[in-house]
C-alpha positions in Angstrom: 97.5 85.3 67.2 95.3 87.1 69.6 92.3 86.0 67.8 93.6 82.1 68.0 93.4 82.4 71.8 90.6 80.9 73.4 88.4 83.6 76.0 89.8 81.6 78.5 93.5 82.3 77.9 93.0 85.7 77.4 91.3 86.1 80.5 94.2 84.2 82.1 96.6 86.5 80.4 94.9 90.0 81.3 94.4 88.9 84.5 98.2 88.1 85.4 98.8 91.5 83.9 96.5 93.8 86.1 97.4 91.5 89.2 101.0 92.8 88.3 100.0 96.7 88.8 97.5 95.8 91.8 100.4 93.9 93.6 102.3 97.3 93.3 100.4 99.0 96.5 102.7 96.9 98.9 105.4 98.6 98.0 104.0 101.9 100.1 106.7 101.2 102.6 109.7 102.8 100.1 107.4 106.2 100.4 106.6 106.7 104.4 110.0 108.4 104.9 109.4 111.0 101.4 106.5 111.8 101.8 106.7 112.7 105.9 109.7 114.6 105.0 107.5 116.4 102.6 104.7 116.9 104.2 106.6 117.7 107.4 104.7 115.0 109.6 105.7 112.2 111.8 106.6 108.6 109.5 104.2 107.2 112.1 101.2 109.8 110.4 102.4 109.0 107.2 102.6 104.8 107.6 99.3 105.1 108.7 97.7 106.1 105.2 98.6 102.2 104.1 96.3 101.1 107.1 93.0 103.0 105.3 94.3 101.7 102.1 93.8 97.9 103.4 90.9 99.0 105.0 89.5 100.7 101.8 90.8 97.8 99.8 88.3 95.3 101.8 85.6 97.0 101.5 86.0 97.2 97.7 86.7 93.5 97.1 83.2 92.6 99.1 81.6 95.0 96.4 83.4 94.1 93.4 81.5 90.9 92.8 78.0 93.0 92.5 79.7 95.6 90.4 80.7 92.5 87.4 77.1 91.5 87.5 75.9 94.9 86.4 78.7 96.0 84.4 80.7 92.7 83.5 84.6 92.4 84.5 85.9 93.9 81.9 84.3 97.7 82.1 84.9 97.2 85.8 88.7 96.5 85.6 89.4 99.2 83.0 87.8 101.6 85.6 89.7 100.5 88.5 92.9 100.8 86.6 92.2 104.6 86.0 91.2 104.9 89.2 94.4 103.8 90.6 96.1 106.0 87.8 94.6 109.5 88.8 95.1 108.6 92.5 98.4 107.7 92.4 98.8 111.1 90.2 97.4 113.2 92.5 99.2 111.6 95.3 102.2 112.6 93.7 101.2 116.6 94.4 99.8 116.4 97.6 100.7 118.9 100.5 98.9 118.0 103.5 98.1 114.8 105.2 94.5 114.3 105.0 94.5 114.6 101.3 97.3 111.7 101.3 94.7 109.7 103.5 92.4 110.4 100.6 94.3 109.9 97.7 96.8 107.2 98.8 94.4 105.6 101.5 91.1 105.4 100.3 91.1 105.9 96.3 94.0 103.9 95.6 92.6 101.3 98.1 89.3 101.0 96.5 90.8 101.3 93.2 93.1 97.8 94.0 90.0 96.1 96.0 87.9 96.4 93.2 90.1 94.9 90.6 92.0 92.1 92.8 89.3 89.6 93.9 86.8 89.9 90.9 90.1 89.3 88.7 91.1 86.5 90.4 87.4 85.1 90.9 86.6 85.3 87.5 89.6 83.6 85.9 89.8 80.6 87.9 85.7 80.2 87.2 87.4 79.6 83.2 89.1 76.4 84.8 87.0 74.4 87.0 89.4 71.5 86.3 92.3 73.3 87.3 91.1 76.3 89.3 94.8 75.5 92.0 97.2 76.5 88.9 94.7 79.1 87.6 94.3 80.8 91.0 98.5 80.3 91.4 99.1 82.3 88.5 97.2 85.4 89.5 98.2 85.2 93.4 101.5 84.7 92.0 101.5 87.4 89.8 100.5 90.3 92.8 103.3 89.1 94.9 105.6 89.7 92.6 104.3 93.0 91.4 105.4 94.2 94.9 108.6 93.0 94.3 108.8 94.4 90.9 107.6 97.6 91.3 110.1 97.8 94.4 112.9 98.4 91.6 111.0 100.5 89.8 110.2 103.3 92.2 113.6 102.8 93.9 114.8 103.8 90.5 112.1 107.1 90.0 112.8 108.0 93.9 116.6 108.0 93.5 116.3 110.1 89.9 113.2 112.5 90.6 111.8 112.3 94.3 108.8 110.7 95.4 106.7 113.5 92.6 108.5 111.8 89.6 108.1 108.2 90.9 104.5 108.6 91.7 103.8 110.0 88.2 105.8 107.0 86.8 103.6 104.6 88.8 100.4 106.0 88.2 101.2 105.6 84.4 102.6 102.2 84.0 99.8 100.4 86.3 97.3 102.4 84.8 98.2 101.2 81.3 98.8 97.7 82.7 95.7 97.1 84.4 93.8 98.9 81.7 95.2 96.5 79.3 94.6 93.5 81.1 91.0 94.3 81.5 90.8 94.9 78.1 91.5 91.2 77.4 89.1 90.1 80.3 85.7 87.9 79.2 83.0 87.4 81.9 83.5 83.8 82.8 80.3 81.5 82.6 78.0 80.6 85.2 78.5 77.2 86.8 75.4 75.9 87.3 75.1 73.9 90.8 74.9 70.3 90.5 71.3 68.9 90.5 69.9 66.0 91.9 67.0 64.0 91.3 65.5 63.7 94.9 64.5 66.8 96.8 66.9 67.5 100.4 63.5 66.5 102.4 63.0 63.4 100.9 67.4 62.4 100.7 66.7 63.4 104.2 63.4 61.2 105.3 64.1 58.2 103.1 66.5 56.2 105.5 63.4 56.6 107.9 61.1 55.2 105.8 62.9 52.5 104.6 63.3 51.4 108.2 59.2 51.5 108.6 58.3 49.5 105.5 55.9 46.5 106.5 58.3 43.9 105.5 60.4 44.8 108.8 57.8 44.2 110.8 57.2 40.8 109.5 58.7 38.9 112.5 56.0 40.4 114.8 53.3 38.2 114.9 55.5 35.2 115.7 57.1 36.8 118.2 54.3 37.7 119.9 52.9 34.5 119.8 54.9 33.1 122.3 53.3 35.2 124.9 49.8 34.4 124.2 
């Protein structure tokens, strides 16, 4: 079946699936209380590793595009999902708070910045005729993965603390985003539509039509009434 789906599908397919995990990040709120117990910090300290983590995650999305042109979308989603694997694993054995700033903050941020707009760009560039319901499906698909995700580690917290549902995260986005990368194609390049007159001359052509002798035809009778 897999080989009766166009690249296109696929992509669509592998992309909803990575969004899924990379939607999972909003979910940080569930672990401010944890982890400050934990690392015996203010929540305040704590709730501040998911500001770095945006922050992080910004800068990685203005990059991302560059990294698919060297390395194509799929070798670049594949590492983002094992980035956000080992980070969220070693976030889950932590003991002070600049390392969570590092693990949680800034590797799980870049890890989710890198693989969230270059997803999403590159599957809607597979429909140009319907780039709104492409585009919905993979938006669509990271909202819900915060919601989804909010049962999961609710589950792993109540059962095995915030160690066990770390470790639990870090493997089921890992293999989810992995996956979905797997299935990625590099979309095509839309060429920009061409046109037959240069932007100087659409731009001087009004001007000159104005100027042709035939406007100025009138002239010597009207002048004649003068003379």
């Amino acid at each position: 079946m897999n080989a009766r789906l166009s690249p296109g599908i696929k992509t669509l397919i592998g992309t909803v699936l990575a969004q899924f995990a990379l939607g999972s990040v909003y979910t940080w709120s569930l672990f401010n209380a944890p982890l400050a117990a934990q690392l015996d910090e203010p929540v305040s300290q704590v709730a501040f590793t998911f500001g770095i983590m945006t922050l992080a995650l910004a800068l990685a999305s203005s990059v991302s595009g560059h990294l698919q042109a060297r390395f194509g979308v799929r070798r670049v989603t594949i590492g983002a999902g094992i980035l956000l694997g080992a980070s969220l694993a070693l976030t889950s054995v932590v003991s002070q708070l600049w390392l969570l700033y590092l693990t949680a903050g800034l590797l799980i941020g870049l890890a989710d910045g890198t693989g969230y707009l270059m997803t999403l760009s590159n599957c809607v560039r597979f429909f140009p005729k319907n780039k709104g319901l492409a585009s919905a499906c993979a938006i669509g698909a990271y909202g819900l993965g915060s919601l989804g995700f909010k049962y999961i580690n609710l589950y792993f917290l109540a059962a095995g603390g915030a160690a066990l549902s770390f470790q639990m995260w870090a493997v089921l986005a890992c293999v989810m985003v992995v996956i979905g990368g797997a299935l990625m194609h590099d979309a095509p390049q839309q060429k920009p539509p061409q046109t037959h007159l240069r932007p100087m001359r659409l731009l001087i052509t009004p001007f000159l039509n104005v100027l042709k002798p035939r406007n100025f035809g009138y002239l010597p009778r009207y002048l004649s009434r003068f003379v």
